[in-house]
Backbone bond lengths (Angstrom), bond angles and torsions (degrees), N, CA, C in turn:
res aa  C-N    CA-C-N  psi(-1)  N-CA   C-N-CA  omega(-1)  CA-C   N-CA-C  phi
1 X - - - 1.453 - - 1.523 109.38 -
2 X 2.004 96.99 113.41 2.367 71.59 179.40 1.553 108.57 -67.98
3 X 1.248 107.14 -15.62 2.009 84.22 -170.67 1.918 122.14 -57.93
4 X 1.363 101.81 -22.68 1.661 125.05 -172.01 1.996 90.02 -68.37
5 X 1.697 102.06 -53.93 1.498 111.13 179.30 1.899 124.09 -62.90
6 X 1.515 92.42 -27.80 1.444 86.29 172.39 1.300 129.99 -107.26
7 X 1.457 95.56 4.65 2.043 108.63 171.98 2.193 87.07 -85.58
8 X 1.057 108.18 -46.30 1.382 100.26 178.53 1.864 109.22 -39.12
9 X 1.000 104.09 -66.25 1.720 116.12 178.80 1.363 96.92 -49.40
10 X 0.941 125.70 -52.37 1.976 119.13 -154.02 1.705 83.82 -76.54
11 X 1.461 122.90 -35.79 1.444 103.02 -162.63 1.347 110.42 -90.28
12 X 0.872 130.16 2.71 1.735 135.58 157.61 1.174 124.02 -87.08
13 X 1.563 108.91 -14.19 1.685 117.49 -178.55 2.036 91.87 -99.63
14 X 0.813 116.14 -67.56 1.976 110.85 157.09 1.458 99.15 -32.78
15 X 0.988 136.80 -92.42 1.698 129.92 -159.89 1.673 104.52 -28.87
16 X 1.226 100.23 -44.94 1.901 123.04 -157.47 1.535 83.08 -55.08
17 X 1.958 117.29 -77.28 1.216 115.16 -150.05 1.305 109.01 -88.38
18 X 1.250 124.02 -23.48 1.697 112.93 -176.22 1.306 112.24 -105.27
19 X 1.375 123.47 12.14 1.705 131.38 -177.32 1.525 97.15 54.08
20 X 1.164 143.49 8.04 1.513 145.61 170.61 1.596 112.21 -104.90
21 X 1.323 117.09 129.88 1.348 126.27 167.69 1.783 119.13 -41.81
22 X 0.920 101.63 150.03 2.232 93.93 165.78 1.275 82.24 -93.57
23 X 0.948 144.27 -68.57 1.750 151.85 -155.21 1.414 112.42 -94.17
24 X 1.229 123.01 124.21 1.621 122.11 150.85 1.393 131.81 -70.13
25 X 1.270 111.93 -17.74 1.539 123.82 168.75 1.679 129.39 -36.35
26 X 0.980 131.19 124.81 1.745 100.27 160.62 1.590 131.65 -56.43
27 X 0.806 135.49 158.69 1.525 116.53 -163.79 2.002 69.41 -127.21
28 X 1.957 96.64 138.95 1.292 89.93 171.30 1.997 105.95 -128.54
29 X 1.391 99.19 179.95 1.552 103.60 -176.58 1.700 104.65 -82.96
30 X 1.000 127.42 109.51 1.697 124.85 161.91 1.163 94.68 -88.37
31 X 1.806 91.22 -176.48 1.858 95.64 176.04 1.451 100.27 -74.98
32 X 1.080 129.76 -45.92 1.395 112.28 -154.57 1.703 103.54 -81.03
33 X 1.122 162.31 -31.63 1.098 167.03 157.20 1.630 120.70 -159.37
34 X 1.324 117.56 -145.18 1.747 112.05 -179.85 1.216 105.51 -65.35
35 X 1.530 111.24 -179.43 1.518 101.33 155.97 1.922 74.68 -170.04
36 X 1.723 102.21 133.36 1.828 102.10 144.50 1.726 116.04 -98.32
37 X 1.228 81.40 137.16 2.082 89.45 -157.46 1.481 99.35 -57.36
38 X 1.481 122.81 -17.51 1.727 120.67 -156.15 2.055 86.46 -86.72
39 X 1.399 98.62 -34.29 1.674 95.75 -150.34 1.885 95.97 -78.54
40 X 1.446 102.14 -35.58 1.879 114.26 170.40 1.159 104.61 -51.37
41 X 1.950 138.50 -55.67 1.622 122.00 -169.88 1.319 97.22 -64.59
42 X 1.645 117.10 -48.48 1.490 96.43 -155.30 1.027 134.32 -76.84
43 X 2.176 116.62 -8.13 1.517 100.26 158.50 1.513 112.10 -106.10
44 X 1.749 128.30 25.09 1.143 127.25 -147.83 2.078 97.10 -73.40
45 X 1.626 95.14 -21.00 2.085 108.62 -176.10 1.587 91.31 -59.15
46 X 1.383 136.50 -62.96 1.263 108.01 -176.73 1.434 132.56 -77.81
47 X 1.504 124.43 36.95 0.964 120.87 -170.93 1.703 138.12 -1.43
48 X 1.263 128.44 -87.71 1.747 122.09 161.51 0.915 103.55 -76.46
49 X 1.172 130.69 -39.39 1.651 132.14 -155.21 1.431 106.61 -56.89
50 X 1.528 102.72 165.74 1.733 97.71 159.12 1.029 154.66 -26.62
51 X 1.292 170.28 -109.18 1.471 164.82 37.22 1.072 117.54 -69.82
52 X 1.007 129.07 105.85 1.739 131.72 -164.91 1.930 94.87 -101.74
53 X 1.194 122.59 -28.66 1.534 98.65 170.82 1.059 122.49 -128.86
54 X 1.063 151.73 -161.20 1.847 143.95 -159.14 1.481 97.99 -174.24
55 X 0.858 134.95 154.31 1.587 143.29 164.43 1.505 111.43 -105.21
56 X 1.546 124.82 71.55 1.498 132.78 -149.43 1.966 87.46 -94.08
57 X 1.321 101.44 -17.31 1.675 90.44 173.01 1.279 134.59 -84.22
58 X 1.493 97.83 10.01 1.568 111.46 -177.82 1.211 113.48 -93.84
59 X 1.838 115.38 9.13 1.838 102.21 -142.16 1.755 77.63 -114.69
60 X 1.171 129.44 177.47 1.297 130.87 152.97 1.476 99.88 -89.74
61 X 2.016 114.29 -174.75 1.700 119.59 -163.10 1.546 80.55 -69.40
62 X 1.451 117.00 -56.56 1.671 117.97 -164.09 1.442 119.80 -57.00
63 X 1.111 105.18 -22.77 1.836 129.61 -167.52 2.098 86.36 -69.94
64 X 1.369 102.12 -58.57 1.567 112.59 -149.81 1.701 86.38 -86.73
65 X 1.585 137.38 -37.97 1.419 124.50 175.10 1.801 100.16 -58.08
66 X 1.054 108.56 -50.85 1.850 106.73 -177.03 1.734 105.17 -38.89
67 X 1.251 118.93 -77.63 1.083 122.36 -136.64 2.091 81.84 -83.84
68 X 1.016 150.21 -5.38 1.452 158.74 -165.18 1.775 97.11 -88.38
69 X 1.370 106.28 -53.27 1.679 129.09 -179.24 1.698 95.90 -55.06
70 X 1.048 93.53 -78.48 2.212 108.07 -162.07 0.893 92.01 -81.00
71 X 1.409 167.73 -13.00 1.768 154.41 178.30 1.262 99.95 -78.62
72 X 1.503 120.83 -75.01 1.395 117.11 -158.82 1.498 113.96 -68.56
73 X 1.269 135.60 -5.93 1.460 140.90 -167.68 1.872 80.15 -109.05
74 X 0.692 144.85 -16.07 1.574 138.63 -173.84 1.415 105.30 -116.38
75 X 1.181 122.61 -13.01 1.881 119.18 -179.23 1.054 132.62 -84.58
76 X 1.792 102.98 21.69 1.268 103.78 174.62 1.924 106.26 -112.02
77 X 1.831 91.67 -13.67 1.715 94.64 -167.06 1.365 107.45 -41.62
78 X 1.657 123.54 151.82 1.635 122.40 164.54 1.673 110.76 -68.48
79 X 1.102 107.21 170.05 1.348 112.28 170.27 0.829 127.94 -51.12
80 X 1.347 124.77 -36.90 1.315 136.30 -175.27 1.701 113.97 -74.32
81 X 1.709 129.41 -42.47 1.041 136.45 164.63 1.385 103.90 -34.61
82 X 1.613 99.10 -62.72 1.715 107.84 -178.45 1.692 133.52 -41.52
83 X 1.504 91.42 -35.15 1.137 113.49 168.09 0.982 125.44 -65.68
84 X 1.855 117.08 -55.33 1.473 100.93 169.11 1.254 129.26 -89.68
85 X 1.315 120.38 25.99 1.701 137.06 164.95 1.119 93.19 -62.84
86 X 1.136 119.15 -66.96 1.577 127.13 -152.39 1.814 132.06 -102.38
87 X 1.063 95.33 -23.12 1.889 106.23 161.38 1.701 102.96 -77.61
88 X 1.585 111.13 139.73 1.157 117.26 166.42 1.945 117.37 -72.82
């Protein structure tokens, strides 16, 4: 899923500048790259498809400017970019 891959990116670029997490989760190693297990169930129902909803009330103002900044300049990468962002 890139969205699991690009909350990974936004939350290392947040950790980077505000010394604060975007996520409290553990973020863990699957085979295919990261994954936080809370953020994988909750969009795992639309599988390829779109994401038609977001939980934008969970984020703080800085939480929702972070991921607004690094998402949309990154939401076009292919999968594969994504991929090798994030596999060692």
């Amino acid at each position: 899923m890139q969205v699991i891959k690009l909350v990974y990116i936004a939350h290392g670029w947040h950790l980077a500048i505000y010394d604060v997490p975007l996520v409290d989760d553990y973020v863990q190693a699957w085979q295919y790259g990261p994954v936080i297990p809370p953020l994988y169930y909750a969009f795992k129902r639309f599988g390829s498809g779109p994401i038609t909803t977001i939980p934008t009330e969970d984020f703080s103002v800085i939480q929702a400017q972070t991921l607004q900044l690094l998402l949309l300049p990154t939401s076009n990468f292919l999968e594969r970019r994504l991929k090798n962002l994030t596999r060692l």
